[in-house]
C-alpha positions as CSV (number, residue, x, y, z in Angstrom):
1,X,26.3,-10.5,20.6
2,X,23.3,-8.8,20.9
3,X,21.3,-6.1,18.5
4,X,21.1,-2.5,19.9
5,X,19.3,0.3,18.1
6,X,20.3,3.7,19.4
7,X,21.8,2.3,22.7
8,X,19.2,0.6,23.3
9,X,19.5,-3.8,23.5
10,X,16.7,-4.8,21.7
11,X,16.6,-8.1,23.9
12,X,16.1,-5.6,26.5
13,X,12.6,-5.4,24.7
14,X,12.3,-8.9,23.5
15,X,13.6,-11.1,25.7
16,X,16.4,-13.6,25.0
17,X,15.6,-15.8,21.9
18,X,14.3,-19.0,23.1
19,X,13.4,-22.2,20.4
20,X,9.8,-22.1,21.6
21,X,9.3,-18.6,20.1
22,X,9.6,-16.5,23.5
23,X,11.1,-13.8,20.9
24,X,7.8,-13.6,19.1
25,X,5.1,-14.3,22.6
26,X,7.2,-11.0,24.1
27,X,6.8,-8.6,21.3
28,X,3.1,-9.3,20.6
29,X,2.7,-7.1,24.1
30,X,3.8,-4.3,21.6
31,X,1.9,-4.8,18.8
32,X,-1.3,-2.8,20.1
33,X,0.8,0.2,20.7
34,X,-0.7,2.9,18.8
35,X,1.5,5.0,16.3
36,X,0.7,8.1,13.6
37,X,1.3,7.2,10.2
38,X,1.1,10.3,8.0
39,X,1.6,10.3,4.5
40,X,2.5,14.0,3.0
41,X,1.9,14.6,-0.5
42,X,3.6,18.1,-0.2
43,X,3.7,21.4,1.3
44,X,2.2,25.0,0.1
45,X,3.3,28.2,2.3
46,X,0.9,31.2,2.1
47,X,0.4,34.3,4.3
48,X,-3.2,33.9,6.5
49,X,-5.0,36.9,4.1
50,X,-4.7,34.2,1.1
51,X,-5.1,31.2,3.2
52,X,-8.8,32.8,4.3
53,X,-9.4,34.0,0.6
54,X,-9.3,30.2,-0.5
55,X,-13.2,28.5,-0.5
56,X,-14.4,25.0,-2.3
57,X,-12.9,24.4,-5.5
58,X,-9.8,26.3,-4.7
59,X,-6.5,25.0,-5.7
60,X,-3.2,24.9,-3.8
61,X,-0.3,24.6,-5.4
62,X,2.0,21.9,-3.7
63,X,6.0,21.6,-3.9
64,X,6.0,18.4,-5.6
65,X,5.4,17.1,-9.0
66,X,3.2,14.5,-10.2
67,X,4.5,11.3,-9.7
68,X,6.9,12.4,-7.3
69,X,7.5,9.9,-4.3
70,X,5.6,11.3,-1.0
71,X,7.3,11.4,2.6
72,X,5.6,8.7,5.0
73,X,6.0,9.5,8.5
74,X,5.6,7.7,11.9
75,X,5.0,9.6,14.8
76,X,6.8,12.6,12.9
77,X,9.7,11.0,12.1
78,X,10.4,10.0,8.1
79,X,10.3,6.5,8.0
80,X,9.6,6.0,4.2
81,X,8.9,7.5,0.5
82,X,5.9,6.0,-1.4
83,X,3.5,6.5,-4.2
84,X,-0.5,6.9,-3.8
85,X,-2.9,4.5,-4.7
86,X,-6.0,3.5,-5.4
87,X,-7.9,0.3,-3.3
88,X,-11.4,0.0,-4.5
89,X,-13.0,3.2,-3.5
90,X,-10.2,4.4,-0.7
91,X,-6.5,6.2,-1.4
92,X,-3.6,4.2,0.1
93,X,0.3,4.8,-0.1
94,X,2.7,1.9,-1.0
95,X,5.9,2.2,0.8
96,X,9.0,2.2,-2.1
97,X,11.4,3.2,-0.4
98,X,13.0,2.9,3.5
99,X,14.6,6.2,4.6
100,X,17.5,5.2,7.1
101,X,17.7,7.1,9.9
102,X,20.4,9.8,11.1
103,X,21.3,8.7,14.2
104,X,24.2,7.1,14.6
């Protein structure tokens, strides 16, 4: 029996399991595909007369609350919920949660 994801055979993509780690030789042709990670820490809507009225130092008000989990996104679809955090002088996002997928 073989995996499929979305109708798709995923030995289609991988190529049948071998001992000598054929699995693993055939998906390294995929791992320099590029993809779009975004990590949203919430959303604001304002009309455009505001949205020009804001300068440096302004302050938009997001829907989400402090501490809230952020939506992580791959190619813009939600893969993920996470929290921000700090690495040495850089902000990163920690992945806490998987969000399954609606497709059946």
């Amino acid at each position: 029996m073989s995996d499929t994801k979305d109708g798709l055979n995923l030995n289609d993509l991988t190529g049948a399991a071998s001992a000598d780690g054929g699995v693993q030789r055939d998906l390294e042709a995929i791992y320099e595909i590029p993809v779009q990670v975004t990590a949203v820490l919430g959303k604001s809507t304002m009309p455009v007369n505001q949205l020009l009225k804001l300068g440096r130092g302004a302050v938009v008000p997001l829907d989400r609350k402090v501490g809230e989990a952020i939506d992580i996104y791959v190619n813009n679809r939600l893969v993920a919920r996470g929290e921000v955090v700090v690495t040495e002088d850089r902000l990163g996002v920690t992945m806490t949660e998987i969000v399954k997928s609606d497709k059946a």
